[in-house]
N, C-alpha and C positions, 0 to 999 in steps of 0.2 A: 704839488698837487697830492691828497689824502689818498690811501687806498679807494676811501670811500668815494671820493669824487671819481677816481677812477671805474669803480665798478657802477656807478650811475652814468656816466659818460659809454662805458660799454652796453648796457640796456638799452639805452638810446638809439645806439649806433644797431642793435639788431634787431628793434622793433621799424628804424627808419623803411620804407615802401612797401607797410603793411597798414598805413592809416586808414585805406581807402575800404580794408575790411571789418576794421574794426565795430561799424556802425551797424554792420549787417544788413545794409541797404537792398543785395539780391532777395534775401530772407524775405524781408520787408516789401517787397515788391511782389516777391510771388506769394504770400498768404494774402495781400492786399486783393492782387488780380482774380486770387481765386473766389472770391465774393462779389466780383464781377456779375450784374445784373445784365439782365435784356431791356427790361422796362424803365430804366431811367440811369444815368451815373450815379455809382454808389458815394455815398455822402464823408468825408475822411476827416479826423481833428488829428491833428500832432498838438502835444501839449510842450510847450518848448522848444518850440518850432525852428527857432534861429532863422536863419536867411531860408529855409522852408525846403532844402535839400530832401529831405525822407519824403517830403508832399509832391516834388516834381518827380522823383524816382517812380515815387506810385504813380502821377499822372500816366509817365513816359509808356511804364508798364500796361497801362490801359488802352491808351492810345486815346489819351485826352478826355474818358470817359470818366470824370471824375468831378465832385464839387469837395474846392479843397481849403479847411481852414484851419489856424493855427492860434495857439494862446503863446504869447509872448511877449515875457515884461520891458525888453529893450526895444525903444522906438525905431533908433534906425533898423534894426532887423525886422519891424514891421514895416517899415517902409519898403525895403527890397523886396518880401513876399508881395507888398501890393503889386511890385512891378512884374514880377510872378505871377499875376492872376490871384494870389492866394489869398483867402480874407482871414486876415492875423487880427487880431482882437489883444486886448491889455485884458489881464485878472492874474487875481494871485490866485494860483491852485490851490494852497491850503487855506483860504476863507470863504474865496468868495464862490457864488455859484457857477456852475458851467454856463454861458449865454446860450443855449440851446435846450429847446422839449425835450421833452421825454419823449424816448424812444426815438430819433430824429437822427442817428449818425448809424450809420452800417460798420467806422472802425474806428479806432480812438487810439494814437500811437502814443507812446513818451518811450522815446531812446534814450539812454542815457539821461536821464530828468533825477527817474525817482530817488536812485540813492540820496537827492539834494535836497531830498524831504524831509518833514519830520510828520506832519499829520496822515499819514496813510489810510487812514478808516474814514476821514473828509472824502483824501482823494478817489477810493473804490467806491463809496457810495454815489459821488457828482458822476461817476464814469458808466456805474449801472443804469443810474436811472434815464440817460442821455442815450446810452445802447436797447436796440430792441431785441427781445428773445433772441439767439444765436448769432450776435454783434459779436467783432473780436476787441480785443482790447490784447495791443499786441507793447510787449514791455522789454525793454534792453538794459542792461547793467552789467558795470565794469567788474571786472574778473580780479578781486582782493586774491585769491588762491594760482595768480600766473606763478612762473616760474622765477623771473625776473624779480617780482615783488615779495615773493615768499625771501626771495635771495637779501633784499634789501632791509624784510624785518629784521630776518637776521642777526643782521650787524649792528641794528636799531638804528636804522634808516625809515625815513618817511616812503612808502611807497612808489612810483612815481606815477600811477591811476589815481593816487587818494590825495590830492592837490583841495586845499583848503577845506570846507568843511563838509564835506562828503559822507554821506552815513551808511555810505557799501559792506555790507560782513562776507565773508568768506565762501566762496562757494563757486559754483562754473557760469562763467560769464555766459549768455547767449540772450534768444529773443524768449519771452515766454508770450504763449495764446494765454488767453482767457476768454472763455465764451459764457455770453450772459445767458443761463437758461432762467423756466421759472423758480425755482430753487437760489437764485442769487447767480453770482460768477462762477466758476470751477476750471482747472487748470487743464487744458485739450492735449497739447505739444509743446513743449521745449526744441530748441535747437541749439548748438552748440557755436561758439565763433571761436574768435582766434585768438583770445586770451593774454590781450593787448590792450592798451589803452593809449590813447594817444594824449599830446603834452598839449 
């Protein structure tokens, strides 16, 4: 075995029972909750929803007060959010339109999505116009600048967060707000995570 497979085998072995943070799901829960309404369950899209984990967290956080939906290209993962309650929808984020009005969603999440993008000016405009004045639109990306992966450029190793074709640059992983005013979007809070990526 290679130095390098060994220091990849070591990252591994110290990011192992920190997965569960990576996603930032507390994060995600409590900016969710905190736009918590009286007059109706606030409205939620995850774009990339997967088996719809971020969507049930927010429910749980609410205490079920929630209408919760997801865009995601894999069927069987839209299958299991159905079984979830959650109504997952197929669309390609960078062509097609959001299936929802204008102004119709109170939060619009992509965890870990966007580095997997390339049209970003599609994606911020479909996500404006879908949020109404002081909507969040709350965003997660992998942390190119850990310790571990800085260790692995290095030696000219492939990172182990930057797995196939990921378009993440450099900088501190966490969840970022964005609140729609009328002015467009603008950046409210960052929060910081744990600077991990999982395999």
């Amino acid at each position: 075995m290679s130095w390098k497979d060994l220091l990849y085998k070591k990252s591994l072995a110290l990011k192992q029972g920190t997965e569960h943070l990576v996603y930032g799901r507390p994060i995600l829960r409590g900016w969710a909750a905190a736009t918590a309404r009286e007059d109706r369950p606030i409205r939620v899209l995850d774009v990339g929803c997967g088996y719809g984990d971020d969507l049930a967290a927010i429910r749980d956080a609410l205490g079920g007060r929630a209408e919760l939906f997801g865009l995601e290209g894999y069927a069987p993962y839209r299958e299991r959010c159905a079984e979830r309650g959650i109504d997952a929808r197929d669309a390609d984020v960078e062509r097609d339109h959001l299936p929802f009005a204008d102004g119709s969603l109170d939060v619009v999440l992509m965890n870990q999505v966007l580095e997997h993008t390339k049209d970003l000016f599609w994606i911020f405009s479909e996500v404006s116009r879908v949020l109404p004045p002081h909507g969040l639109f709350l965003i997660g990306v992998p942390n190119l600048a850990a310790w571990h992966d800085r260790a692995m450029l290095l030696v000219g190793m492939q990172p182990s967060g930057m797995k196939g074709e990921a378009l993440s640059r450099p900088g501190k992983e966490g969840t970022v707000v964005l609140s729609k005013t009328g002015k467009g979007c603008h950046c409210s809070r960052t929060q910081k995570k744990t600077g991990s990526m999982p395999f």
